[in-house]
Biopython code that builds the backbone (N, CA, C, O; Angstrom):
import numpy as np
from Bio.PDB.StructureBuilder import StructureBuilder

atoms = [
    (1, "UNK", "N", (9.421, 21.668, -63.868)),
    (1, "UNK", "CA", (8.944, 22.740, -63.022)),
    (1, "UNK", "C", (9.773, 22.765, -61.734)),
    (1, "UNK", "O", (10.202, 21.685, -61.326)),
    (2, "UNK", "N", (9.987, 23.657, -61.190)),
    (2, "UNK", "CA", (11.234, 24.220, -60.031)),
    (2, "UNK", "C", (10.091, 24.332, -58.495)),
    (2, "UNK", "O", (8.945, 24.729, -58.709)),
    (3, "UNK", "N", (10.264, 24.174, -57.860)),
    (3, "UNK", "CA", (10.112, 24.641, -56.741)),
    (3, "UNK", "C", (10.479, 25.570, -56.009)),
    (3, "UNK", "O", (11.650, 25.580, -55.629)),
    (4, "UNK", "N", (9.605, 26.569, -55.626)),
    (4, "UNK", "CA", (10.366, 27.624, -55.289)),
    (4, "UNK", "C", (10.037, 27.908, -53.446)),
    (4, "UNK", "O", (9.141, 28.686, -53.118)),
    (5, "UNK", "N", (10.652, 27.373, -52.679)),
    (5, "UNK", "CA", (10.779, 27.343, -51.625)),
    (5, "UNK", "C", (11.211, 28.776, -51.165)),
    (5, "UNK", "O", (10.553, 29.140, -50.191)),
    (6, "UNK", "N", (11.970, 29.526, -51.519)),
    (6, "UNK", "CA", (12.540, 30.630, -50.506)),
    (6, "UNK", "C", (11.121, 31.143, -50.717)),
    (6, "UNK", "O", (10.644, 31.440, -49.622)),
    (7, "UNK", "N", (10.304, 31.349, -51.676)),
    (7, "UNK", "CA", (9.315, 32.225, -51.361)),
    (7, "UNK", "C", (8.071, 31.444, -50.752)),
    (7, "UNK", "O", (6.993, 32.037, -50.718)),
    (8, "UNK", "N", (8.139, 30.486, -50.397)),
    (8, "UNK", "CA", (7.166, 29.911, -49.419)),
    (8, "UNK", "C", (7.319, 30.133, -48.022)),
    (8, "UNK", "O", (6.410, 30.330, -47.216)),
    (9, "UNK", "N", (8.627, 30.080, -47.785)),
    (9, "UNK", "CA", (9.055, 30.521, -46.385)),
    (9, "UNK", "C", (8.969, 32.155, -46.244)),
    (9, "UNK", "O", (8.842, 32.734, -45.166)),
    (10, "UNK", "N", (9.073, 32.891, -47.718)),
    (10, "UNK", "CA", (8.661, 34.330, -47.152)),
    (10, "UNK", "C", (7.694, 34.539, -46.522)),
    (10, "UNK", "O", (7.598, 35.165, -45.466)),
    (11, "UNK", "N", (6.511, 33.776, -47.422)),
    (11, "UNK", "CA", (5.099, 34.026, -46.890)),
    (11, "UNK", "C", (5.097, 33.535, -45.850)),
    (11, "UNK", "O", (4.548, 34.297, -45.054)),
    (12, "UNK", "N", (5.609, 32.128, -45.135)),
    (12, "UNK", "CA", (5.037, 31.752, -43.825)),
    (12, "UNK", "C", (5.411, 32.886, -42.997)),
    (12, "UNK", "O", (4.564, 33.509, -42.356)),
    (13, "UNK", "N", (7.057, 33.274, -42.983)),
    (13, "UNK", "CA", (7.373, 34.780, -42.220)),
    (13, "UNK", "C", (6.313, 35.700, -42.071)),
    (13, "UNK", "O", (5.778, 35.884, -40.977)),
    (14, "UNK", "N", (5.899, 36.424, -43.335)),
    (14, "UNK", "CA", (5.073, 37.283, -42.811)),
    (14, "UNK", "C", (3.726, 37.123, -42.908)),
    (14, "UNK", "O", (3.087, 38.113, -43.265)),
    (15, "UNK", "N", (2.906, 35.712, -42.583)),
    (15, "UNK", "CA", (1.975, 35.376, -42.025)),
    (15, "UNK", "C", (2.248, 35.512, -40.495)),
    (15, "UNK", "O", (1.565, 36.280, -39.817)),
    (16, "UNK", "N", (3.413, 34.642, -39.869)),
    (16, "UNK", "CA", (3.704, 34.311, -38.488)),
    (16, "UNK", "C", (3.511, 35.924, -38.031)),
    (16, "UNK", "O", (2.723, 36.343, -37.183)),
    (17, "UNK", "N", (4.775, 36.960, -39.110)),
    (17, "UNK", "CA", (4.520, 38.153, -38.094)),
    (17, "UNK", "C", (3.510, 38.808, -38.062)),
    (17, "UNK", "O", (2.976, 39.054, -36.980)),
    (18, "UNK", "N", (2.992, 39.255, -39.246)),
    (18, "UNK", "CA", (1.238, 39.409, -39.376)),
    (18, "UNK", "C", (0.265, 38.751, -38.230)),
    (18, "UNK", "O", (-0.697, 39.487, -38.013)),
    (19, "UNK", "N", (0.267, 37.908, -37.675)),
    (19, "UNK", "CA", (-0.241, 36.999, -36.854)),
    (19, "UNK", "C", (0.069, 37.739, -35.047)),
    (19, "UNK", "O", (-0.698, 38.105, -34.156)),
    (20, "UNK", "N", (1.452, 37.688, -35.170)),
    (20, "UNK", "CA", (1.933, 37.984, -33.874)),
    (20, "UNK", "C", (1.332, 39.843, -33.550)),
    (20, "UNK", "O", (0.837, 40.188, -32.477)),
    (21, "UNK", "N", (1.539, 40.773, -34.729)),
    (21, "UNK", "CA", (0.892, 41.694, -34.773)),
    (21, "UNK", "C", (-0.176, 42.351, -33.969)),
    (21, "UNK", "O", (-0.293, 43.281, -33.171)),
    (22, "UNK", "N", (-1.235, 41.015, -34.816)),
    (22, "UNK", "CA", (-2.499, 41.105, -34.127)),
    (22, "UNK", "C", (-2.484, 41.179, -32.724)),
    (22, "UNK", "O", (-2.972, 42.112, -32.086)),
    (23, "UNK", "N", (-1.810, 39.995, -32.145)),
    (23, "UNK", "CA", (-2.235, 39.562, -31.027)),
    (23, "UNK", "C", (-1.551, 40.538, -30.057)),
    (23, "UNK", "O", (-2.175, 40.831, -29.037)),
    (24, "UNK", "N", (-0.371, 41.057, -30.256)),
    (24, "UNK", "CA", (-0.175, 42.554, -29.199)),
    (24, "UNK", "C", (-0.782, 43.606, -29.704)),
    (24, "UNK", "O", (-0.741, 44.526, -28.887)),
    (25, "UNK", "N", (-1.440, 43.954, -30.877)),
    (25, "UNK", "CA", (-2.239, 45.486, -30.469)),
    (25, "UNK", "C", (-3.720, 44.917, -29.997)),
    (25, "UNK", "O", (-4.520, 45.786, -29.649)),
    (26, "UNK", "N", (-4.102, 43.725, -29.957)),
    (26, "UNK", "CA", (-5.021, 43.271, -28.829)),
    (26, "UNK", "C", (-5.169, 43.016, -27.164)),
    (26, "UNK", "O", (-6.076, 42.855, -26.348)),
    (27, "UNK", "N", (-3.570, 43.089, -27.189)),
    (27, "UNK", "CA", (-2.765, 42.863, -25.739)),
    (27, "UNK", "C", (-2.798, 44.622, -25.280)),
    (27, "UNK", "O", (-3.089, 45.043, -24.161)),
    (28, "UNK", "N", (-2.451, 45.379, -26.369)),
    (28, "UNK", "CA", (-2.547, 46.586, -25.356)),
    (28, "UNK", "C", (-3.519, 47.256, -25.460)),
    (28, "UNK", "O", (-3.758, 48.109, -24.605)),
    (29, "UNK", "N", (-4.586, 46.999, -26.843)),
    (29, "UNK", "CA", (-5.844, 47.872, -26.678)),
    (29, "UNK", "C", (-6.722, 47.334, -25.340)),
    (29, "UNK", "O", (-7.675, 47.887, -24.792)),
    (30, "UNK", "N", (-6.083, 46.097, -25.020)),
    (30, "UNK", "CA", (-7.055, 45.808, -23.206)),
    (30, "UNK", "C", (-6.433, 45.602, -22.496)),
    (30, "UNK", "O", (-6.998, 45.115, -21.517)),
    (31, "UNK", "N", (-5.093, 45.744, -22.377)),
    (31, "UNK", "CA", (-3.855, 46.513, -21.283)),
    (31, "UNK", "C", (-3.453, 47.972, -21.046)),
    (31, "UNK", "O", (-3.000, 48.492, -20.027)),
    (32, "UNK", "N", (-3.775, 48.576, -22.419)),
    (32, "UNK", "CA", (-3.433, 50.290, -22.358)),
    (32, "UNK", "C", (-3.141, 50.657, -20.854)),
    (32, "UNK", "O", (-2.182, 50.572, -20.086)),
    (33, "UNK", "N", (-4.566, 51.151, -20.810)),
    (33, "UNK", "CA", (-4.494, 51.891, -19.629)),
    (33, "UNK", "C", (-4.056, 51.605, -18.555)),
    (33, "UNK", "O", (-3.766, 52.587, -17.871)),
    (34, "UNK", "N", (-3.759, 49.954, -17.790)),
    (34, "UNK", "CA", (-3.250, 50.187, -16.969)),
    (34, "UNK", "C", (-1.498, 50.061, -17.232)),
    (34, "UNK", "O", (-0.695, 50.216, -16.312)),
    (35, "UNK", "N", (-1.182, 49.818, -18.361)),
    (35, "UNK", "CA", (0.356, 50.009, -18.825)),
    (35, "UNK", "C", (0.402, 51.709, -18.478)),
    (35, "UNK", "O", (1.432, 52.022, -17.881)),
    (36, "UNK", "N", (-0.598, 52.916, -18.770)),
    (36, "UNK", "CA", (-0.059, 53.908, -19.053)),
    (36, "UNK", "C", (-0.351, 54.452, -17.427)),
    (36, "UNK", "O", (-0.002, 55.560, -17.022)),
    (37, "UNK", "N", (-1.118, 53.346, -16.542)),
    (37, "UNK", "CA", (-1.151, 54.169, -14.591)),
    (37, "UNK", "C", (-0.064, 53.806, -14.589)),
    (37, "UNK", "O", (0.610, 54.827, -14.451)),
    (38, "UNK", "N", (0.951, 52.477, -14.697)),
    (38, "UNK", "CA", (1.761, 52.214, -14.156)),
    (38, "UNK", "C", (2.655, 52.931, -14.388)),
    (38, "UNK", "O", (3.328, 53.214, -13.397)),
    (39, "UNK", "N", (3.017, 53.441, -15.479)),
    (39, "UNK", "CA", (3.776, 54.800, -16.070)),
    (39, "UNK", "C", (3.979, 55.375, -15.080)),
    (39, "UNK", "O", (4.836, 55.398, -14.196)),
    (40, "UNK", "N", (2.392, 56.217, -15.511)),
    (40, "UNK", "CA", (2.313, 57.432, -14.383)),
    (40, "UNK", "C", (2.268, 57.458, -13.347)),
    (40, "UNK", "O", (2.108, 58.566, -12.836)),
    (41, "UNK", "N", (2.367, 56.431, -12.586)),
    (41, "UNK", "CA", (2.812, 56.107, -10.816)),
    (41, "UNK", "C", (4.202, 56.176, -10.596)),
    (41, "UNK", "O", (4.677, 56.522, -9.514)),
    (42, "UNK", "N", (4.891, 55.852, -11.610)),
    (42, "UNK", "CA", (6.614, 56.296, -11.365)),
    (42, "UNK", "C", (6.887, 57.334, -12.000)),
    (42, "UNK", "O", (7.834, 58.006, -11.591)),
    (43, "UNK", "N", (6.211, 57.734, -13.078)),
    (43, "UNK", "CA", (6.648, 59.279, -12.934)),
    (43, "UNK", "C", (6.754, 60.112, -11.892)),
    (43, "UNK", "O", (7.689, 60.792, -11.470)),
    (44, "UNK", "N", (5.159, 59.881, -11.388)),
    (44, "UNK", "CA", (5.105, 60.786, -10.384)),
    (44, "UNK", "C", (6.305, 60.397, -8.820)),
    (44, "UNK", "O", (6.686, 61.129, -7.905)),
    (45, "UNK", "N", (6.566, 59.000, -9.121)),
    (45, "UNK", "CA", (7.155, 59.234, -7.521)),
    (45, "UNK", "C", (8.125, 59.370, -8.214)),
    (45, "UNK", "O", (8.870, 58.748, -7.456)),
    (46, "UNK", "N", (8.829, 59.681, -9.095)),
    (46, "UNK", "CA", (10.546, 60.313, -9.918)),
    (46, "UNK", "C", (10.529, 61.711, -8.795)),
    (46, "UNK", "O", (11.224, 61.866, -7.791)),
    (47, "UNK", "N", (9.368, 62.723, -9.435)),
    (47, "UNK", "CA", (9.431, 63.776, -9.664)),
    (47, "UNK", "C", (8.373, 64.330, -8.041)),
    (47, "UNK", "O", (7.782, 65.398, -7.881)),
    (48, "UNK", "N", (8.467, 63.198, -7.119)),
    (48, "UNK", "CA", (8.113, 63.745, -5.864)),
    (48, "UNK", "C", (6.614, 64.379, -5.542)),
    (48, "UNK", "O", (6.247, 65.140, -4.647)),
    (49, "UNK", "N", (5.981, 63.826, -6.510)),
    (49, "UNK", "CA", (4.035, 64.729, -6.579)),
    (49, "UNK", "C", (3.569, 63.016, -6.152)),
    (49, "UNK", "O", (4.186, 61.994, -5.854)),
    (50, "UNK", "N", (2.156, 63.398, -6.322)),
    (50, "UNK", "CA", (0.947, 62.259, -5.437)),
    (50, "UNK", "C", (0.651, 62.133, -6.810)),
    (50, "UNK", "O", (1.100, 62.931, -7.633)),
    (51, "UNK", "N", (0.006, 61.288, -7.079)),
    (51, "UNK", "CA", (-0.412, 60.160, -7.880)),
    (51, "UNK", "C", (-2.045, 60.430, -7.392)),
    (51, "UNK", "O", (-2.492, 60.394, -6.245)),
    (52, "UNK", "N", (-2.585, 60.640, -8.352)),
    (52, "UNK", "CA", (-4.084, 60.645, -8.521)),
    (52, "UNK", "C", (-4.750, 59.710, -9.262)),
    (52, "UNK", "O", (-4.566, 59.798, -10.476)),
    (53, "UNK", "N", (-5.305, 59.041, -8.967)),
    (53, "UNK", "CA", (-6.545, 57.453, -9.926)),
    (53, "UNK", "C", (-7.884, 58.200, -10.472)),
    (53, "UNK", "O", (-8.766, 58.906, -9.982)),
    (54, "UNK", "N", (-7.617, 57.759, -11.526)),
    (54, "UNK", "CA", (-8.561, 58.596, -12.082)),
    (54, "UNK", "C", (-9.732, 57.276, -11.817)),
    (54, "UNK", "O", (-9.797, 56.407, -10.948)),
    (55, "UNK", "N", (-10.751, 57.663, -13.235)),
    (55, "UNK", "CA", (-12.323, 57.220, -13.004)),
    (55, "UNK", "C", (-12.103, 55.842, -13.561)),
    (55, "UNK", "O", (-12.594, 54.887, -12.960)),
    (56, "UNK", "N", (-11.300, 55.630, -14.824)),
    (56, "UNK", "CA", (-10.989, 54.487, -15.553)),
    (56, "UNK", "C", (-9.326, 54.319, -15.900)),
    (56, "UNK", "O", (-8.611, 55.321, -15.888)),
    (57, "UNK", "N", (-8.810, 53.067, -16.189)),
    (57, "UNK", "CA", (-7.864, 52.775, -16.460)),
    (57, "UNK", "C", (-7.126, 54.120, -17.290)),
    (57, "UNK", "O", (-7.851, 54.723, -18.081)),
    (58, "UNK", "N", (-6.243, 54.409, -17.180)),
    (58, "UNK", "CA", (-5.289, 55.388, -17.948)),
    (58, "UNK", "C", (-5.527, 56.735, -17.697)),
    (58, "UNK", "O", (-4.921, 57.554, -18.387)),
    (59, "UNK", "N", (-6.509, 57.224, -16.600)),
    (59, "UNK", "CA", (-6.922, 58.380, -16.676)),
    (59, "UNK", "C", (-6.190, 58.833, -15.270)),
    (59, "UNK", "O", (-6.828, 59.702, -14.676)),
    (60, "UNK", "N", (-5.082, 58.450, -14.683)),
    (60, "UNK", "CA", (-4.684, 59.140, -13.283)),
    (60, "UNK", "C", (-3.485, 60.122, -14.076)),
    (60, "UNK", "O", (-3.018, 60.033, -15.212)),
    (61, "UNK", "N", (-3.266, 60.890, -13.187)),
    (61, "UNK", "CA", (-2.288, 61.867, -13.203)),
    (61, "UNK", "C", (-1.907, 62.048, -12.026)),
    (61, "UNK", "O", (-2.357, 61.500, -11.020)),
    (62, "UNK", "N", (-0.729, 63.128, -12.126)),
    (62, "UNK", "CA", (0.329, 63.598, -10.875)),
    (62, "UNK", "C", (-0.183, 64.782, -10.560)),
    (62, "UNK", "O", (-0.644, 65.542, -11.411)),
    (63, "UNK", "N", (-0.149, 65.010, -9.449)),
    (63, "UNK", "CA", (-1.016, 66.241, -8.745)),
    (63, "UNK", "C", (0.446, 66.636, -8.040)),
    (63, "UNK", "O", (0.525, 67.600, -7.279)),
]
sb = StructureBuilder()
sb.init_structure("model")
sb.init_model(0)
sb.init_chain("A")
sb.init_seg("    ")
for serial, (resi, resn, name, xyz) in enumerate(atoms, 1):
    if name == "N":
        sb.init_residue(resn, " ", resi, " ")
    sb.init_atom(name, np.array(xyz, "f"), 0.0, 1.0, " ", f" {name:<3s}", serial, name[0])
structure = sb.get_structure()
């Protein structure tokens, strides 16, 4: 009986990346919003308008 190593290391690969996956769309479903003010705070000073804060994370805009 053979050992078949390359495909053991496939799977650890895409366990590890499967794994890593998770853990950033957990990083931005409770970072989102303020990833997307910080955005929109340099947009707005690009393009010379005020910066408005909204009620919750991700909700400001350029006025």
């Amino acid at each position: 009986m053979r050992n078949n190593k390359k495909g053991q290391a496939l799977v650890e690969y895409v366990l590890i990346i499967a794994l890593i996956s998770v853990i950033v769309i957990g990083i931005i479903n409770t970072f989102g919003g303020y990833i997307k003010d910080s955005i929109t705070k340099t947009s707005c000073s690009i393009s010379d308008k005020e910066y408005v804060e909204g009620k919750n994370p991700g909700d400001g805009y350029c006025k």
